[in-house]
Every structure is written in structure tokens, then in C-alpha cells.
N, C-alpha and C positions, 0 to 999 in steps of 0.2 A: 504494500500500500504506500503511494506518494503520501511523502510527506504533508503539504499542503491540503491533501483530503481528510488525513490524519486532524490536521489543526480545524480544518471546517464543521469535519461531524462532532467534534469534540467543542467548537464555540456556538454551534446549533443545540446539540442534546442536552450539553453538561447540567445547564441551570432547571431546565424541567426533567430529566433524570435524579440531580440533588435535592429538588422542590419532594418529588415522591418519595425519594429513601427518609428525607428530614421528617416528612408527615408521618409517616408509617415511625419511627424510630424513634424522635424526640429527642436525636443527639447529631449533635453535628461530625464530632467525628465518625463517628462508624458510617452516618450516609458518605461522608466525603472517601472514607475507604471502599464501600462497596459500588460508588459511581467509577472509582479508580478502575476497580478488578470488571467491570462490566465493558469499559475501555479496554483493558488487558484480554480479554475471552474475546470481542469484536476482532481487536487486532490479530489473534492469534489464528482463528477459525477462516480469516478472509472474509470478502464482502459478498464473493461472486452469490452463495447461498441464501443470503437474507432478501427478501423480497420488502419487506414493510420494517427499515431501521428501527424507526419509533416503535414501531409493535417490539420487535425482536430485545431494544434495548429495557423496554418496560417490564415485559416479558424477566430476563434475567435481574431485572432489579428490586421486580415485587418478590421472587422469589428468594433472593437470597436475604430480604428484609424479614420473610416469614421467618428462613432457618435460623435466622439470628435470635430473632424473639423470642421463637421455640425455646433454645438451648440457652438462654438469659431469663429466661423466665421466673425463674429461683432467687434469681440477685433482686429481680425488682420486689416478690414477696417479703426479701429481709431486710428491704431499704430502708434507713431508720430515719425516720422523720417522715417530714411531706416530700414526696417527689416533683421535680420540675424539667421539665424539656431543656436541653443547654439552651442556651442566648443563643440566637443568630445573632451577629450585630453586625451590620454594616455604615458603611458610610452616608451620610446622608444628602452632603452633597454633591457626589460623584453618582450623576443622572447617566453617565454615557458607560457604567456597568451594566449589561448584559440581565447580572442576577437581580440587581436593583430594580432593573426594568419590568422583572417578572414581578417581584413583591409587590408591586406596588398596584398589579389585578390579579394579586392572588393573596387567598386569606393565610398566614402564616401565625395570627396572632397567637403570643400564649394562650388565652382563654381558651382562645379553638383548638388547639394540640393538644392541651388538657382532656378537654371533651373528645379528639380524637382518640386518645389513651383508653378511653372506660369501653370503647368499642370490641368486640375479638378480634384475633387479628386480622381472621379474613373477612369480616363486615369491614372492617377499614381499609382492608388491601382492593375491595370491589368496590365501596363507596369512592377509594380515591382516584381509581382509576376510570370510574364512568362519573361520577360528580366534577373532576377537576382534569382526566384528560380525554375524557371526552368519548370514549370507547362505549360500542355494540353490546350489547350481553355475549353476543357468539363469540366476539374476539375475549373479551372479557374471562369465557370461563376457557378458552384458550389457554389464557394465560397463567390462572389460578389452577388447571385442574379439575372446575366443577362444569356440572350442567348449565347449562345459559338458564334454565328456571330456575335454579336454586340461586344463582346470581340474582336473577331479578327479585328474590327474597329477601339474599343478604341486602342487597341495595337498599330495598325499601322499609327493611326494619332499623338499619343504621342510621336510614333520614329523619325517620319517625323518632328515633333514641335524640338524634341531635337538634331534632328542630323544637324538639320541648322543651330543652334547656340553653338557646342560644338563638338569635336575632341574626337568618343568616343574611338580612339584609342593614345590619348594624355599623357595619364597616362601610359602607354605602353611601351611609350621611354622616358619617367622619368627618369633620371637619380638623383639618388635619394642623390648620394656623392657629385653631385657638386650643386644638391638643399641644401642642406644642408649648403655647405660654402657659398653660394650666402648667405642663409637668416643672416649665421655667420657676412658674409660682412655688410649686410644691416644694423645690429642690432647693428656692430663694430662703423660704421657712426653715426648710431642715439644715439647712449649715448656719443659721441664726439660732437654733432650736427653741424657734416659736409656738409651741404648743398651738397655739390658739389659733395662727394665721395656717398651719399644716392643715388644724380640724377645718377647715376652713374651706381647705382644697378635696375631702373626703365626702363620699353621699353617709348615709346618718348611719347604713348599714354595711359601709365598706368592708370586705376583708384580706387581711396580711397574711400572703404565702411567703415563706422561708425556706430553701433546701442547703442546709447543710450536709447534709451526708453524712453524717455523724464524722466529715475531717475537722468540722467549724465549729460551735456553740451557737443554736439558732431558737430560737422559738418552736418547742417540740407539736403545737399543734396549730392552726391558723386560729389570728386572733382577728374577732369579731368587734367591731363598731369603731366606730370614730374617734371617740374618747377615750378609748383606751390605745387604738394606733398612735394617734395623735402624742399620750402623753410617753409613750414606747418610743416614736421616732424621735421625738425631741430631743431625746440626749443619744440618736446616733452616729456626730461627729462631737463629742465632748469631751471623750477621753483625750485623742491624739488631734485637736484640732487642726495646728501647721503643719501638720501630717499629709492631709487631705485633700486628693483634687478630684474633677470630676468631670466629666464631657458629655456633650447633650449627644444624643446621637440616633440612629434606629436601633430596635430590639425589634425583631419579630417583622419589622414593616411600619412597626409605628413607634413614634417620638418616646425615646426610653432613655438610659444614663449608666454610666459606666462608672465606680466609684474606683480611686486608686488611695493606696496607701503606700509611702515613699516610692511613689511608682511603679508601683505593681497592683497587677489588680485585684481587687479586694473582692468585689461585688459589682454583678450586672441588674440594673432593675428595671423591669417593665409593669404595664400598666392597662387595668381595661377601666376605657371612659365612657360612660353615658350619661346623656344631659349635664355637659360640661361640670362633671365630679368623677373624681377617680374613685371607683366601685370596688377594682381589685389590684391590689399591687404586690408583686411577684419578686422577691428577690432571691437572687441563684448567689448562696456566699460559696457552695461544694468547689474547692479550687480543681478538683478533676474535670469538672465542668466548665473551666474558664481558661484551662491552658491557650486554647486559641484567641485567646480577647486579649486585644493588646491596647 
């Protein structure tokens, strides 16, 4: 294979190839390993045999996203604490990224990778592939192994599971300028550790995700309501203030922040906002989870 074909199909597939290992997985490295090895099986096997790229690459990526889960299945029962999807986090004003271009009509939010998680695997491996890439039941159970009918089961009980608990036209009417001075606000309180101005920026019933992993010290269970977030984030730059910096930036697709301590990073935290109040706020402290965040 010419080089040059090489670099094409790889800046054509990579980013929706990584979009489906990311949804399915909820970690960034292992999809960014199993898009590598899906590259590596293409390259190896040649092109002359594949008739449909995108089927054939999907194909090998839903699959090897199952065997993972399969055989990880065990770690995620004895995670201690709350678990959380690693941060994607990109840049926010580097528009002429590829990957940037796709998040930004595709829902990647934490909330939603959360709610993708309570799914089985394979209601999630057939929701995402007919929901977001847009696939036949035929090709569908193709890909997965089952009947095209029992596809169109898994489908329809994974939409009915997600659509109970999530607004899948919420991201929609995002308003994405005044998400952004919201988290500006939030994060203006929390290095001031304004109690009052933080509750401020919280609906009445907000709730605080923490994932330590048991490497960190975090809040072992999510803490409910405003008043007492509020009076919890207040002193979370107090210890080490001139310690601390922090960068506005994307998580997930949407305005989120990066916390550093003498330059390294401490804490990625994101955010789900409706009617301009942050509802749920997500921080990932598990440093296994942040090796890639720089």
C-alpha cells in the first residue's frame, strides 16, 4: 500500500473509528490502541478484499471493543468509588482539527457516556452503530454476529433505556457562549473560594461526580445539592493556592477545565448544563486516567 493512501484512509476513518471505540469504552487510551491495531490488521491483510472500508473498519472495531469489555469486566465491578469515562480534552480553538470537527455534531458529553455505560455491551455496540453511524440492521448484525431482528430489539430497547433519562435533543440548544462564561463564572468563585457566588452557579439539585480510583482521596459517593457542593468546592484551591493553575478548555465537546498543580495535572473537570446552571459536575482526579492530559 502507497504511502499516501496509507495517510488518507487513516485522516478519513481515524476520528469516527476513535468516536466509536471512545463511546463503546469510556477510555481514551484503549480506543486510541484498538483504532491503532484496526490500522495495523487493514494494513496487513491489503485493500484488494474489502469492498465497504467503513463497514470492514467498524466491523473490526466494534469487535474488538466487545473483547475488551468482556475480559475487563471484573476491574470495572471492583472499581472503588464512582467511575468516570477518561476526559477527552481537546483544544478549543484549533477548529481546523479533523477530530474537533466531528465533536462538535457529535454527542461525546460525559452525561451521555455515563448513560452509554448502564447499557450491555451489545445494546450499545448496535445503538452506536445504527444511532451515530448510521448503519442497516443487515449490515448491523453483520457486524455484531446477531440477526438483523434481534438488532432491531437491541436498538430499540437501548433508545427507550436512554431516552428516559436524557434530552437527546439537549445539546441542541446549547448555547455554547454562555456555557462557557457560566463554567468562566464557576471557576472565577472556586479559586476565590466563594461559597456563595459557586452556589450561585449550581441548579438547587446539582450533583458532584469524583473518580479517584482509589490512587486519589475523593468523595466516596456523589454529593447531592448545592449547599453542600458549594460549601465542599470552596476550599478546593486553599491548601496549595500558588500552586494552582488552570485552563479553560473542551472536555467531552463542551467548555470544561483542566486543573494543574506545579504543572502537572491534577484534575480534568467537566460539566452538564441546563437552563444556564451547572446540574452535574464530573471530576476525573484517577491520575491513570489523565496520563494523556497535558
Amino acid at each position: 500500500m502507497e504511502n499516501i493512501e496509507t495517510e488518507q484512509l487513516y485522516s478519513e476513518y481515524k476520528p469516527l473509528l476513535f468516536s466509536l471505540a471512545y463511546r463503546m469504552l469510556g477510555s481514551v487510551m484503549d480506543a486510541e490502541d484498538i483504532v491503532q491495531e484496526t490500522f495495523l490488521t487493514v494494513y496487513k491483510s491489503g485493500l484488494d478484499h474489502i469492498q465497504n472500508m467503513k463497514a470492514y473498519m467498524c466491523k473490526i472495531v466494534t469487535n474488538r471493543c466487545l473483547e475488551l469489555l468482556r475480559t475487563t469486566s471484573k476491574q470495572r465491578e471492583v472499581y472503588i468509588g464512582t467511575w468516570l469515562p477518561e476526559p477527552l480534552v481537546t483544544n478549543a480553538s484549533d477548529e481546523t482539527d479533523p477530530m474537533q470537527s466531528y465533536l462538535q455534531k457529535e454527542s461525546l458529553s460525559t452525561a451521555y457516556l455515563l448513560l452509554l455505560q448502564q447499557l450491555s455491551y451489545m445494546e450499545r455496540a448496535v445503538f452506536l452503530l445504527r444511532e451515530a453511524m448510521q448503519y442497516d440492521y443487515e449490515e448491523i448484525a453483520d457486524i455484531v454476529g446477531k440477526s438483523s431482528a434481534n438488532c432491531r430489539q437491541l436498538f430499540h430497547r437501548a433508545k427507550r433505556s436512554l431516552n428516559a433519562k436524557y434530552d437527546p435533543d439537549h445539546l441542541d440548544h446549547l448555547d455554547r457562549e454562555q456555557t462557557t462564561n457560566l463554567v468562566e463564572q464557576f471557576m472565577s468563585a472556586l479559586t476565590s473560594g466563594d461559597a456563595a457566588q459557586i452556589m450561585k452557579c449550581l441548579s438547587t439539585d446539582a450533583v458532584l461526580f469524583t473518580d479517584g480510583g482509589g490512587k486519589v482521596k475523593v468523595l466516596p459517593q456523589p454529593l447531592h445539592g448545592n449547599l453542600r457542593i458549594s460549601n465542599i468546592m470552596a476550599v478546593y484551591f486553599k491548601k496549595h493556592p500558588w500552586s494552582y493553575t488552570y485552563r479553560n478548555t473542551l472536555v467531552n465537546g463542551l467548555p470544561g477545565i483542566v486543573v494543574y498543580i506545579d504543572e502537572k495535572t491534577l484534575t480534568v473537570i467537566s460539566f452538564k448544563v441546563l437552563d444556564g446552571q451547572l446540574v452535574n459536575l464530573y471530576i476525573v482526579a484517577n491520575p491513570d486516567k489523565l496520563t494523556h492530559v497535558h
